[in-house]
mmCIF file of the N, C-alpha and C atoms, coordinates in Angstrom:
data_MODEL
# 
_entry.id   MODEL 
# 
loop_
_atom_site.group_PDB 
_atom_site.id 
_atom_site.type_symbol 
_atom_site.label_atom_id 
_atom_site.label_alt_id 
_atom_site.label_comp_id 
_atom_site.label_asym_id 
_atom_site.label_entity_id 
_atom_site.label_seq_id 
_atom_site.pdbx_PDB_ins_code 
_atom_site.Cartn_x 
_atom_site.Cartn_y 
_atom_site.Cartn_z 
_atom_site.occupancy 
_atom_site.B_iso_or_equiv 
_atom_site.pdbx_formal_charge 
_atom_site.auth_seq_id 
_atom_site.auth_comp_id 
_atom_site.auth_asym_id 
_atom_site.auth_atom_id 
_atom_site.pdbx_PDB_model_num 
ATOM 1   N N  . UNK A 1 1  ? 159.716 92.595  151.801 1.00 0.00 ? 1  UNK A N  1 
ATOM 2   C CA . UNK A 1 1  ? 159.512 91.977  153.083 1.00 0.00 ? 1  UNK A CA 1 
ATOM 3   C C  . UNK A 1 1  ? 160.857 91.521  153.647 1.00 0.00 ? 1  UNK A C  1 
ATOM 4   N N  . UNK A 1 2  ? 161.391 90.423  152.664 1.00 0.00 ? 2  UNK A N  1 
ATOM 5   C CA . UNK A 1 2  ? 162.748 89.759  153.401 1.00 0.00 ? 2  UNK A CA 1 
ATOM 6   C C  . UNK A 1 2  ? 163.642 89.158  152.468 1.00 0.00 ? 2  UNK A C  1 
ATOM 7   N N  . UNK A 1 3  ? 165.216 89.845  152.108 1.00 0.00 ? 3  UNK A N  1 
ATOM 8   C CA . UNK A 1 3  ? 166.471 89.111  151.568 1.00 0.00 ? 3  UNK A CA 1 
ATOM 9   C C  . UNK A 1 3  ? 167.141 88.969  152.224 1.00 0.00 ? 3  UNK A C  1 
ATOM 10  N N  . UNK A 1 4  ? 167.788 87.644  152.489 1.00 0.00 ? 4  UNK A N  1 
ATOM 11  C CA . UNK A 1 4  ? 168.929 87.075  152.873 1.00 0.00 ? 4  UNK A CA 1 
ATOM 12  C C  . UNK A 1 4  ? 169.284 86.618  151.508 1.00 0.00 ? 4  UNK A C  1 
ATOM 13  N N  . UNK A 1 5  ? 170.728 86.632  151.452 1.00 0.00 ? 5  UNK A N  1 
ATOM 14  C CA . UNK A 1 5  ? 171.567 86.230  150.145 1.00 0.00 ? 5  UNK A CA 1 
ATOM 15  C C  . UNK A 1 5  ? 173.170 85.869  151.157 1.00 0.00 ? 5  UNK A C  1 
ATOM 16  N N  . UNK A 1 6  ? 173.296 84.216  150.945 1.00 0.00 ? 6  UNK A N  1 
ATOM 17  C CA . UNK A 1 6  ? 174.387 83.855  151.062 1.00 0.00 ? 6  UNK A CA 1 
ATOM 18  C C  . UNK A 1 6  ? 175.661 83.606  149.722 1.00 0.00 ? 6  UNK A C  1 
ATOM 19  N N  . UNK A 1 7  ? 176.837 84.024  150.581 1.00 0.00 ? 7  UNK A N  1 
ATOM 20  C CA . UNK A 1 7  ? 177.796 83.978  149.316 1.00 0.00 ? 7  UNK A CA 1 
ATOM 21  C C  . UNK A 1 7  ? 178.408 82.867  149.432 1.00 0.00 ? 7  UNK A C  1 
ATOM 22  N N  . UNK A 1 8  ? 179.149 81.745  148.466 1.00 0.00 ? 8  UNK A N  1 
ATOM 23  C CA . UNK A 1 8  ? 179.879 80.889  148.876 1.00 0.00 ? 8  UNK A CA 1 
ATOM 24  C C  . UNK A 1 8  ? 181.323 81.005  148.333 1.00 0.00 ? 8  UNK A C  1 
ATOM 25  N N  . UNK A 1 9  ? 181.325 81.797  147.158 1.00 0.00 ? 9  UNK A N  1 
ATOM 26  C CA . UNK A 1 9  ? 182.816 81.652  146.488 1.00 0.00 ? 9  UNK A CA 1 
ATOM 27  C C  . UNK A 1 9  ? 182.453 82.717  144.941 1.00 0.00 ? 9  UNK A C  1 
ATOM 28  N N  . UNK A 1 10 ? 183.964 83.055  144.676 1.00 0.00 ? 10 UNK A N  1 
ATOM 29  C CA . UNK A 1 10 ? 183.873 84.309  143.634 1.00 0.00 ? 10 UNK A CA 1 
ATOM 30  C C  . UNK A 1 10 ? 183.558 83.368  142.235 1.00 0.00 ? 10 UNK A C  1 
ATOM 31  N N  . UNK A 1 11 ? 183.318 84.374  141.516 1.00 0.00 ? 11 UNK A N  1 
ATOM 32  C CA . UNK A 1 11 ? 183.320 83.838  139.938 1.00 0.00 ? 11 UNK A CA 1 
ATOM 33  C C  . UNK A 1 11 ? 184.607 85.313  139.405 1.00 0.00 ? 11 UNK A C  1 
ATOM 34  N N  . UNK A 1 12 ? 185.692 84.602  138.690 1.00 0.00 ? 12 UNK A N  1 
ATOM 35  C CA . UNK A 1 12 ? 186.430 85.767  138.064 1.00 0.00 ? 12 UNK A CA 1 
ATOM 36  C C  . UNK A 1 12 ? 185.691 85.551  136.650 1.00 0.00 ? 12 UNK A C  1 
ATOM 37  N N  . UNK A 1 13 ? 185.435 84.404  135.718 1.00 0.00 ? 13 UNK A N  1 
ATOM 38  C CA . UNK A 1 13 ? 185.086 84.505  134.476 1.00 0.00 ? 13 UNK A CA 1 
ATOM 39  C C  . UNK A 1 13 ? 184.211 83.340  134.410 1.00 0.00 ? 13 UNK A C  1 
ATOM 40  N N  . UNK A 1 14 ? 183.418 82.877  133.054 1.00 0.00 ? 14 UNK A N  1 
ATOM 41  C CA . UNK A 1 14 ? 182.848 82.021  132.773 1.00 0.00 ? 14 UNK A CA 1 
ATOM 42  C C  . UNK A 1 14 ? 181.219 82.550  132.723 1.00 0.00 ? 14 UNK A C  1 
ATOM 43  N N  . UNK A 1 15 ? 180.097 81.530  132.570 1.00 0.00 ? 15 UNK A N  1 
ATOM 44  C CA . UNK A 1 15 ? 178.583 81.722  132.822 1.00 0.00 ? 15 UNK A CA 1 
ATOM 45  C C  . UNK A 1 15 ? 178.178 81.805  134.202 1.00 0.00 ? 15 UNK A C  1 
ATOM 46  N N  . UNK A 1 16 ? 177.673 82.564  134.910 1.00 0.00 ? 16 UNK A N  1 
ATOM 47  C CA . UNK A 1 16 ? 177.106 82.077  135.957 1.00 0.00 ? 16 UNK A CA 1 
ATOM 48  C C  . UNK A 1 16 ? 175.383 81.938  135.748 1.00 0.00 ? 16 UNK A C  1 
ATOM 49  N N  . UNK A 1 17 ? 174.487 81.137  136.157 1.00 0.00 ? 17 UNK A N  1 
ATOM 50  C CA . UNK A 1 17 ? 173.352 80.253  135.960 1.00 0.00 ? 17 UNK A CA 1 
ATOM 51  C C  . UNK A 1 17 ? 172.395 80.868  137.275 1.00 0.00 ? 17 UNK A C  1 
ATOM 52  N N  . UNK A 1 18 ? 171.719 81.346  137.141 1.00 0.00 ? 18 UNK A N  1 
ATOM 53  C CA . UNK A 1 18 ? 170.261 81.693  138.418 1.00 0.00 ? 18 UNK A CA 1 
ATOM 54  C C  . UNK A 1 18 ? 169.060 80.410  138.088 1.00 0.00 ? 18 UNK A C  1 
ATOM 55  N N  . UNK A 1 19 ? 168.948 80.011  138.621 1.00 0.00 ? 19 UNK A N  1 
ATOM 56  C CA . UNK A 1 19 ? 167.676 79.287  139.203 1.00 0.00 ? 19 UNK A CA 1 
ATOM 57  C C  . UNK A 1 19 ? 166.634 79.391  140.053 1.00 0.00 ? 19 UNK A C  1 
ATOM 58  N N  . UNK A 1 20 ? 165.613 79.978  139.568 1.00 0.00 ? 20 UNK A N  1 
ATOM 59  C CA . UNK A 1 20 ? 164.778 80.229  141.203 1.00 0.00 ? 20 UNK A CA 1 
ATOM 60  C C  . UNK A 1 20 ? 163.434 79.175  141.311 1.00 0.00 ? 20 UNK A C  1 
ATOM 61  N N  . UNK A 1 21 ? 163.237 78.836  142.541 1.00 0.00 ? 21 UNK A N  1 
ATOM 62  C CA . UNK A 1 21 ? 162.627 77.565  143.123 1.00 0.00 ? 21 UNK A CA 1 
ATOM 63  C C  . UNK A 1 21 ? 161.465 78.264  144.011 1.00 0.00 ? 21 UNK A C  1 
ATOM 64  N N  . UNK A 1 22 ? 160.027 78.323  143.625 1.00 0.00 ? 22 UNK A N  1 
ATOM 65  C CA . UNK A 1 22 ? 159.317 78.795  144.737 1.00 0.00 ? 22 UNK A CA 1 
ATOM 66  C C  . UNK A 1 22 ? 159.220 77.613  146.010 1.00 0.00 ? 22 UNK A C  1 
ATOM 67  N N  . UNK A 1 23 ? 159.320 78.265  146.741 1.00 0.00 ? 23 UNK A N  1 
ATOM 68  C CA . UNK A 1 23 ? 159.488 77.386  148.008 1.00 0.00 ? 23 UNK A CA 1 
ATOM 69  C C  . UNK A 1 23 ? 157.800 77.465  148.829 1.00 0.00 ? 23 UNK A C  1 
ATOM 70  N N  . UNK A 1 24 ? 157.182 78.211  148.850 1.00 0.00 ? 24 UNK A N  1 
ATOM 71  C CA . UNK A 1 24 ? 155.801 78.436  149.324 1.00 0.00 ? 24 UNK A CA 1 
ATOM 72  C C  . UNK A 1 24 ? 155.326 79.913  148.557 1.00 0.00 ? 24 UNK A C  1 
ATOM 73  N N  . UNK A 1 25 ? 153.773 78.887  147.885 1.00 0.00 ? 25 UNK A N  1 
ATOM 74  C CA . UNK A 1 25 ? 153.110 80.628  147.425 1.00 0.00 ? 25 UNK A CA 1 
ATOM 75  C C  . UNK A 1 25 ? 151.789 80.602  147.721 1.00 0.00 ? 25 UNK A C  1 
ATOM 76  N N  . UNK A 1 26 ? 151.674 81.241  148.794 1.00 0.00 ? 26 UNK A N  1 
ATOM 77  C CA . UNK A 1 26 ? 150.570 81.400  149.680 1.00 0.00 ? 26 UNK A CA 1 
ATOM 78  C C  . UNK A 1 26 ? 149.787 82.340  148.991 1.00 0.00 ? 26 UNK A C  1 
ATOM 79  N N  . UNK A 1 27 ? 148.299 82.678  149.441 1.00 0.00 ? 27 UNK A N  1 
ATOM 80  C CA . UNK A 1 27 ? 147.191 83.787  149.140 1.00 0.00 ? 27 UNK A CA 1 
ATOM 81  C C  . UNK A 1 27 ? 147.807 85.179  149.168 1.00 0.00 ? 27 UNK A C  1 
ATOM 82  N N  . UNK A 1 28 ? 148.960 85.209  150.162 1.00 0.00 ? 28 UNK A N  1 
ATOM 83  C CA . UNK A 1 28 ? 149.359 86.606  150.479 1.00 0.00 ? 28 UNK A CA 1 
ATOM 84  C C  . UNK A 1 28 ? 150.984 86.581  150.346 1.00 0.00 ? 28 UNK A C  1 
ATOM 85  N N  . UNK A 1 29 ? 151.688 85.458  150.924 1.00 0.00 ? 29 UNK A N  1 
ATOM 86  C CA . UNK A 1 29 ? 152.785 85.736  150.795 1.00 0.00 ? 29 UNK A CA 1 
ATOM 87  C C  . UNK A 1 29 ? 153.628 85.111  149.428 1.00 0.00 ? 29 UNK A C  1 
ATOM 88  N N  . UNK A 1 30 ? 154.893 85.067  149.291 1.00 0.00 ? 30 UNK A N  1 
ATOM 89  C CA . UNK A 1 30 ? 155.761 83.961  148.310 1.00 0.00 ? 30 UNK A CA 1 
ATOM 90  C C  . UNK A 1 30 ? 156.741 83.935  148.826 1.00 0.00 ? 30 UNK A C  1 
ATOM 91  N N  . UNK A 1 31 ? 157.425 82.556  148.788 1.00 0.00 ? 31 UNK A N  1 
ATOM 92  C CA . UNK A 1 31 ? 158.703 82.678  149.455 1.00 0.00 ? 31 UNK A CA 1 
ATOM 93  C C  . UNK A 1 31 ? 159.641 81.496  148.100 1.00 0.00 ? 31 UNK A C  1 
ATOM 94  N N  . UNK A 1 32 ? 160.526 82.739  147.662 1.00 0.00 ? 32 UNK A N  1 
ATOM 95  C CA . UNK A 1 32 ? 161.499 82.274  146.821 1.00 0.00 ? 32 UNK A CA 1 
ATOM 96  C C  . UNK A 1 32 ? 163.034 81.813  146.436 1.00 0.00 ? 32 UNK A C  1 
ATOM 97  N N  . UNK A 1 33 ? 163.483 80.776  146.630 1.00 0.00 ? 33 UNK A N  1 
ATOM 98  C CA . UNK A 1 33 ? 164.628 80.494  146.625 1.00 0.00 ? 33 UNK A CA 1 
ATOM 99  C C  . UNK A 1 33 ? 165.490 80.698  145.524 1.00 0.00 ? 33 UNK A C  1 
ATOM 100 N N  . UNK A 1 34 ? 166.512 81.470  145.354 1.00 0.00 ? 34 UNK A N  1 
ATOM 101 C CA . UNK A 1 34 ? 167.554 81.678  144.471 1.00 0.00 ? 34 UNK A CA 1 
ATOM 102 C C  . UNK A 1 34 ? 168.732 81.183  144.133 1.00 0.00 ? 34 UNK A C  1 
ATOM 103 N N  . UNK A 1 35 ? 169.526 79.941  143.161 1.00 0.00 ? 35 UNK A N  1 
ATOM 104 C CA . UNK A 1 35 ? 170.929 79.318  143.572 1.00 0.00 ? 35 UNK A CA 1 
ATOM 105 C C  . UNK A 1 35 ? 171.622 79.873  142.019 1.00 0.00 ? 35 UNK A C  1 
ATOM 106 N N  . UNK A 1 36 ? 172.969 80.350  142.702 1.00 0.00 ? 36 UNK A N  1 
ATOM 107 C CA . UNK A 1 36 ? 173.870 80.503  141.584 1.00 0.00 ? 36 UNK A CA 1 
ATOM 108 C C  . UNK A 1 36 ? 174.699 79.964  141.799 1.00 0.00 ? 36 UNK A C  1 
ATOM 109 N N  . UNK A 1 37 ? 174.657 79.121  140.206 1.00 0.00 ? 37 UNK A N  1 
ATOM 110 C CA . UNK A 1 37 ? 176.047 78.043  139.967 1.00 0.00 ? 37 UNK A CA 1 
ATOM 111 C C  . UNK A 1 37 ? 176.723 78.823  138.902 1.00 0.00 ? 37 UNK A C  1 
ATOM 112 N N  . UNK A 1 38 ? 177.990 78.282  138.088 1.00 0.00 ? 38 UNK A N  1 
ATOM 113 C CA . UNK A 1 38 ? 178.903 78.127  137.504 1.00 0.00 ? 38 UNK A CA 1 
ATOM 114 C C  . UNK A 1 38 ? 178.996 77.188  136.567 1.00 0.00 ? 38 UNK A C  1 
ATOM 115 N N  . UNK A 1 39 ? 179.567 77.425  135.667 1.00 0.00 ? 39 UNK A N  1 
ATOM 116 C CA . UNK A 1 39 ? 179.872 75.538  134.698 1.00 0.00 ? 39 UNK A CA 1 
ATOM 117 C C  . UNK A 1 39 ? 180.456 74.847  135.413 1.00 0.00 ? 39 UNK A C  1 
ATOM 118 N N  . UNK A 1 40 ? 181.025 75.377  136.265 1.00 0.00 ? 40 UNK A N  1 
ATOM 119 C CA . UNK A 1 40 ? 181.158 73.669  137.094 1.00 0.00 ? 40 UNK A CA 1 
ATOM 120 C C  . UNK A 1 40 ? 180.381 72.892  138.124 1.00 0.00 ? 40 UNK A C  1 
ATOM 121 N N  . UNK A 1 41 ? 179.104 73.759  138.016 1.00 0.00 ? 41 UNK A N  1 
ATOM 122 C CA . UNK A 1 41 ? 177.981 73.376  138.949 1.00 0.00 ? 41 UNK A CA 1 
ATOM 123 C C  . UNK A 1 41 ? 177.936 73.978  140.475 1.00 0.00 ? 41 UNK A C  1 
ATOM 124 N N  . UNK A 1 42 ? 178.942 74.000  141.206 1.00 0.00 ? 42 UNK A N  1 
ATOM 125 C CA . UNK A 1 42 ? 179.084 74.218  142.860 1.00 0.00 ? 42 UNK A CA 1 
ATOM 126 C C  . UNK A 1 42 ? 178.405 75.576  142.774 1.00 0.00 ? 42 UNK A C  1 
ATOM 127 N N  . UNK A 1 43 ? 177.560 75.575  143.728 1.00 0.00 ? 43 UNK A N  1 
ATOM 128 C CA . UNK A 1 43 ? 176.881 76.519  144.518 1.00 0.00 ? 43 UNK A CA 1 
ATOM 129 C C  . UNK A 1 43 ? 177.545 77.967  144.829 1.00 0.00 ? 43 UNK A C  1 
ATOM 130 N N  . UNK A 1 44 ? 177.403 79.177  144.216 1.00 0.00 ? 44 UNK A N  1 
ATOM 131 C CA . UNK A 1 44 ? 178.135 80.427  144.181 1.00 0.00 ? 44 UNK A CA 1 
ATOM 132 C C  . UNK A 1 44 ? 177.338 81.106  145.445 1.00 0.00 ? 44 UNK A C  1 
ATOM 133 N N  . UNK A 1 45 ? 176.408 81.322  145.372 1.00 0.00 ? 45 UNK A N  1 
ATOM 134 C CA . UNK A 1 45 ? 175.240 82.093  146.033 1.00 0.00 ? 45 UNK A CA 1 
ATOM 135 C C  . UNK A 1 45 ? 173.755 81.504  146.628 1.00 0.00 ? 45 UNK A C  1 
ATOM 136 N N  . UNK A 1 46 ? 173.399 81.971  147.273 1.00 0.00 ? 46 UNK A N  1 
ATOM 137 C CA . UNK A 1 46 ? 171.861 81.372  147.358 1.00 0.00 ? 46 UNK A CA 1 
ATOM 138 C C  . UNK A 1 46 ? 170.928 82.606  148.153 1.00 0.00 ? 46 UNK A C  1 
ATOM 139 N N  . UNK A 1 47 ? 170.288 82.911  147.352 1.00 0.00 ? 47 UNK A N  1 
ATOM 140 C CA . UNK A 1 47 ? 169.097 83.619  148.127 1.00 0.00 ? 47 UNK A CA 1 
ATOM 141 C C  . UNK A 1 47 ? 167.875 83.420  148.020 1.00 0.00 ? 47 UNK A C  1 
ATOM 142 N N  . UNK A 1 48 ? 167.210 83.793  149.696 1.00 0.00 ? 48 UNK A N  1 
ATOM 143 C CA . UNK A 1 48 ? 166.038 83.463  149.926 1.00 0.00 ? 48 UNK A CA 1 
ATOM 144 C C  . UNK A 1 48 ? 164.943 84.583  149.774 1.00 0.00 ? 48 UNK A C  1 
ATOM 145 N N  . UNK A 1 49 ? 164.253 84.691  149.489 1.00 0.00 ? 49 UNK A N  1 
ATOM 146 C CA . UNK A 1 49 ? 163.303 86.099  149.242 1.00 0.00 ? 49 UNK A CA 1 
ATOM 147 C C  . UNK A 1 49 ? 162.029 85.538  149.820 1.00 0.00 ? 49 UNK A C  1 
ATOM 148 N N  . UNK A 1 50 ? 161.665 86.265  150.754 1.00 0.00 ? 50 UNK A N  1 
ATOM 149 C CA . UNK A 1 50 ? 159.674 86.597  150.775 1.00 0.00 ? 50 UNK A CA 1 
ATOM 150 C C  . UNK A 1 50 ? 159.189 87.589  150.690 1.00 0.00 ? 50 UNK A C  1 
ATOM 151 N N  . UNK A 1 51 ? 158.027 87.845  150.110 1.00 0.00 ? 51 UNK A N  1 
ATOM 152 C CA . UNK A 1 51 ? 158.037 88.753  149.014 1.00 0.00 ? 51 UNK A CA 1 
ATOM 153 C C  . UNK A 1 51 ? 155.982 89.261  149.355 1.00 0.00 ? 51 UNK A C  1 
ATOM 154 N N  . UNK A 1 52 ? 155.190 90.181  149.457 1.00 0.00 ? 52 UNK A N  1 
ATOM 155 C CA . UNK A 1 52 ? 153.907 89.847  149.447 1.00 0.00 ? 52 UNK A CA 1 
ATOM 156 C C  . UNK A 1 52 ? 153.604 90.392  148.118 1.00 0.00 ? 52 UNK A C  1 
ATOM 157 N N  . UNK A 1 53 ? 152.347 89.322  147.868 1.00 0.00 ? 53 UNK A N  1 
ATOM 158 C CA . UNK A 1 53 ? 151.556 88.929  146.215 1.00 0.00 ? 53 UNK A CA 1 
ATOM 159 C C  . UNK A 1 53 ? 150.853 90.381  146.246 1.00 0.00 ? 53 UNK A C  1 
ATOM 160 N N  . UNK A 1 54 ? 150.797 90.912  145.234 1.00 0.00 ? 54 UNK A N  1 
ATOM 161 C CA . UNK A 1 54 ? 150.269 91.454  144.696 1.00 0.00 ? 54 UNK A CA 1 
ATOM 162 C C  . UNK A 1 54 ? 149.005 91.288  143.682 1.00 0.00 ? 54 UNK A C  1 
ATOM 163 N N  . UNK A 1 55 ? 147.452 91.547  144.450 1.00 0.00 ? 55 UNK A N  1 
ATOM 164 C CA . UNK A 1 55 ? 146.407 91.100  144.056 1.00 0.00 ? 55 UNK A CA 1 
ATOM 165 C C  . UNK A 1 55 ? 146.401 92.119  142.723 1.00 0.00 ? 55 UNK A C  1 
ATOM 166 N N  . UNK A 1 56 ? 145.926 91.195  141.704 1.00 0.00 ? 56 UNK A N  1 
ATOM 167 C CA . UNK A 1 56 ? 145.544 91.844  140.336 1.00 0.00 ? 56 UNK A CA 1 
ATOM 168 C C  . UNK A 1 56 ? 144.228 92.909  140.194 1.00 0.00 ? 56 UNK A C  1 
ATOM 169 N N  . UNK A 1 57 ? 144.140 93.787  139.908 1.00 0.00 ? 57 UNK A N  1 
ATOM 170 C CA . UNK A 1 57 ? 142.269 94.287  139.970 1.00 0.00 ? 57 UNK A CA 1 
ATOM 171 C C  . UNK A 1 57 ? 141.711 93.420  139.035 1.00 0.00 ? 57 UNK A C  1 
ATOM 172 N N  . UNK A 1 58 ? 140.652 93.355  139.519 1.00 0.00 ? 58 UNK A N  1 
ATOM 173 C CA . UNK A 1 58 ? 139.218 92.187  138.751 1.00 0.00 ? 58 UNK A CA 1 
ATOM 174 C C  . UNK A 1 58 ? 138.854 93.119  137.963 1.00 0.00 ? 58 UNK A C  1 
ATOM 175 N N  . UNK A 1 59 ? 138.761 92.642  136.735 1.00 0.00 ? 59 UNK A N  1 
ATOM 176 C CA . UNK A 1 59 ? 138.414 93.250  135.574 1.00 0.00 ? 59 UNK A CA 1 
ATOM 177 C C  . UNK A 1 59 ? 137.117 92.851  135.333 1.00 0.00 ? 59 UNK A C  1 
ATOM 178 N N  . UNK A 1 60 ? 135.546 93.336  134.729 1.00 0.00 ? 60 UNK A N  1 
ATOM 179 C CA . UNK A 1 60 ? 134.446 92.785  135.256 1.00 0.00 ? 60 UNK A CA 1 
ATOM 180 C C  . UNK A 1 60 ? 134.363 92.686  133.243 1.00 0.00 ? 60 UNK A C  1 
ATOM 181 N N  . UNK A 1 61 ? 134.120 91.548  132.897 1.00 0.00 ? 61 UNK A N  1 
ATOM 182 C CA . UNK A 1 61 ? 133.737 91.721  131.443 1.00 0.00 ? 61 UNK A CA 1 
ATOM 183 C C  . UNK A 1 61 ? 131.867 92.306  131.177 1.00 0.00 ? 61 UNK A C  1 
ATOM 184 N N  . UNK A 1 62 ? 131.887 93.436  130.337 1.00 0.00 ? 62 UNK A N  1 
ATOM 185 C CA . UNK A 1 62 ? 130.937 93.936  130.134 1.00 0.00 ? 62 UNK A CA 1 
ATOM 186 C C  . UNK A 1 62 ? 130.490 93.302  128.832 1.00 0.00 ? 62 UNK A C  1 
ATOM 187 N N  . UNK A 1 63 ? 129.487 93.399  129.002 1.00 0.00 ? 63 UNK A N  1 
ATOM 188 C CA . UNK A 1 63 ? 128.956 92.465  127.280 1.00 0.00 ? 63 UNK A CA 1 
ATOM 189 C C  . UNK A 1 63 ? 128.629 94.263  126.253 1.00 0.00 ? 63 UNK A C  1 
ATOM 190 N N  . UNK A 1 64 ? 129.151 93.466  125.431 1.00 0.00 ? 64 UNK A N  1 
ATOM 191 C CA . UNK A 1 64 ? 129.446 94.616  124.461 1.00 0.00 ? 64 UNK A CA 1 
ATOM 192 C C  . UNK A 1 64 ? 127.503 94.900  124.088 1.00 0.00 ? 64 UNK A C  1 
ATOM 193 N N  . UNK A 1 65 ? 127.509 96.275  124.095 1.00 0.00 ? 65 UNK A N  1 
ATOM 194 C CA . UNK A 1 65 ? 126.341 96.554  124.046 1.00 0.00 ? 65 UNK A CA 1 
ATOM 195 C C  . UNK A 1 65 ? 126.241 97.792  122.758 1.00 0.00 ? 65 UNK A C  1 
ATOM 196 N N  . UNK A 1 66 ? 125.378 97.436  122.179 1.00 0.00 ? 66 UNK A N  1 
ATOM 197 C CA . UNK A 1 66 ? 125.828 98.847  120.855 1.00 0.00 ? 66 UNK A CA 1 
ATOM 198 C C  . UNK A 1 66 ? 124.029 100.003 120.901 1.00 0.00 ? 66 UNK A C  1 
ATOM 199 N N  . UNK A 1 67 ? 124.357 101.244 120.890 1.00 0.00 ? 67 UNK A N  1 
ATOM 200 C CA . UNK A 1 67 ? 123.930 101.960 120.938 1.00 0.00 ? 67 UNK A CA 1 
ATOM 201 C C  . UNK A 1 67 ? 122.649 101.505 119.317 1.00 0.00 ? 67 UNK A C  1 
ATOM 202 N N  . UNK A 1 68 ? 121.173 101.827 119.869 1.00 0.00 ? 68 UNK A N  1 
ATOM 203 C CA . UNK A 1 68 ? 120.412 101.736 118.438 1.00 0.00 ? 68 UNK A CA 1 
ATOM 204 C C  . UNK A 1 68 ? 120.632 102.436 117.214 1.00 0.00 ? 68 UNK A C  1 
ATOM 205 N N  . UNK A 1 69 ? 120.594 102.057 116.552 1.00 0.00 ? 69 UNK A N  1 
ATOM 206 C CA . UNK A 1 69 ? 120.794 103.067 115.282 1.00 0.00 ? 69 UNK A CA 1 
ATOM 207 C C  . UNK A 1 69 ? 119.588 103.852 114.993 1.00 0.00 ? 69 UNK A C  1 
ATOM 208 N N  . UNK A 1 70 ? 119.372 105.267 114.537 1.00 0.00 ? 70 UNK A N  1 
ATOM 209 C CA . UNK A 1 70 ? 118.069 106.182 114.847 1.00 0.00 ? 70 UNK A CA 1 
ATOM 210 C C  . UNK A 1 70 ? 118.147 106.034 113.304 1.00 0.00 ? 70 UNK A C  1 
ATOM 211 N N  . UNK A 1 71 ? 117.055 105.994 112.958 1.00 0.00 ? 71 UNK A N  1 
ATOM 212 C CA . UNK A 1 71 ? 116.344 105.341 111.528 1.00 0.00 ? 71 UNK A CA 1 
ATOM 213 C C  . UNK A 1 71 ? 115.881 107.265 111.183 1.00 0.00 ? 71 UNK A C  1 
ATOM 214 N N  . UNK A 1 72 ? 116.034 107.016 110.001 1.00 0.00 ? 72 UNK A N  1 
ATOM 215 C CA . UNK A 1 72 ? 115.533 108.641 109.665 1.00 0.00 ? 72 UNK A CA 1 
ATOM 216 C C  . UNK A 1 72 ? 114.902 108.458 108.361 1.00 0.00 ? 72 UNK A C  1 
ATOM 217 N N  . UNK A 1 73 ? 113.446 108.691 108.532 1.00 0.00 ? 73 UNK A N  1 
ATOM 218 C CA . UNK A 1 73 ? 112.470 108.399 107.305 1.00 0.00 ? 73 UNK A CA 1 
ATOM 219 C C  . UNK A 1 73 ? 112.821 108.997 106.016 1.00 0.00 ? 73 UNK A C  1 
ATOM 220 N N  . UNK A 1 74 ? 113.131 108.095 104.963 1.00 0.00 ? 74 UNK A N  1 
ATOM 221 C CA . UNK A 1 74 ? 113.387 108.626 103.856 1.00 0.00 ? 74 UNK A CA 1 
ATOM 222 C C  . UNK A 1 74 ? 112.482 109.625 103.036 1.00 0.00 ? 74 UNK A C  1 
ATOM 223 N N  . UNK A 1 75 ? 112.913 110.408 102.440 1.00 0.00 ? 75 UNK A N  1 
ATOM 224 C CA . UNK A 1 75 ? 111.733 111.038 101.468 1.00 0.00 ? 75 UNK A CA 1 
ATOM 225 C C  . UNK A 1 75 ? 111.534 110.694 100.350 1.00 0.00 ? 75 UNK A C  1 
ATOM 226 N N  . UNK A 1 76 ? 110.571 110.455 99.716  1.00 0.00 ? 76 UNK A N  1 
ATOM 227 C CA . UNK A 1 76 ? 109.989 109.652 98.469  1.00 0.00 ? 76 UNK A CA 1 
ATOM 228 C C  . UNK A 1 76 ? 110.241 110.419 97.612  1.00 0.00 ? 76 UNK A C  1 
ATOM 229 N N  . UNK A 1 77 ? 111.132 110.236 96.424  1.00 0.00 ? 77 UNK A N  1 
ATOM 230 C CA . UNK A 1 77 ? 111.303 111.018 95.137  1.00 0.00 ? 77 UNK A CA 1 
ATOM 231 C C  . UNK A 1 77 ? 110.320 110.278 94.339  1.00 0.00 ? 77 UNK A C  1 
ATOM 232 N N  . UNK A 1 78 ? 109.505 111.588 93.594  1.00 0.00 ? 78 UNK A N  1 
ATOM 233 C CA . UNK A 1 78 ? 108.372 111.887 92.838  1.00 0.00 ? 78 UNK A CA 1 
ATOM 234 C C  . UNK A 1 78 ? 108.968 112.013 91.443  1.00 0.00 ? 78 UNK A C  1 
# 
């Protein structure tokens, strides 16, 4: 649907850290906020994402049902 990604400053070395923050998660949409820091904390990046949900298929639970077992008359040893 929609990225915007602001930059604020380079990283040459070290960790950089993602954090993401849902900002609204609606029936249909999501809208997700992204911040990258540094070990020294200050703000590298930030992006905003909205994104649409993806409905799961409904899975219907069936009750386990087992086929009869067919009985087969024994024969009588004489």
């Amino acid at each position: 649907m929609e990225t915007r990604t602001d930059l604020f400053r380079a990283v040459r070395s070290g960790t950089v850290r993602a954090t993401a923050r849902p900002l609204h998660v609606g029936r249909t949409l999501i809208v997700v906020q992204n911040d990258l820091t540094d070990d020294r904390e200050p703000l590298l990046a930030q992006t905003t994402q909205t994104r649409s949900r993806c409905r799961r298929p409904r899975t219907v639970a069936r009750p386990l049902t087992r086929r009869p077992v067919a009985t087969v008359p024994r024969k009588q040893v004489t």
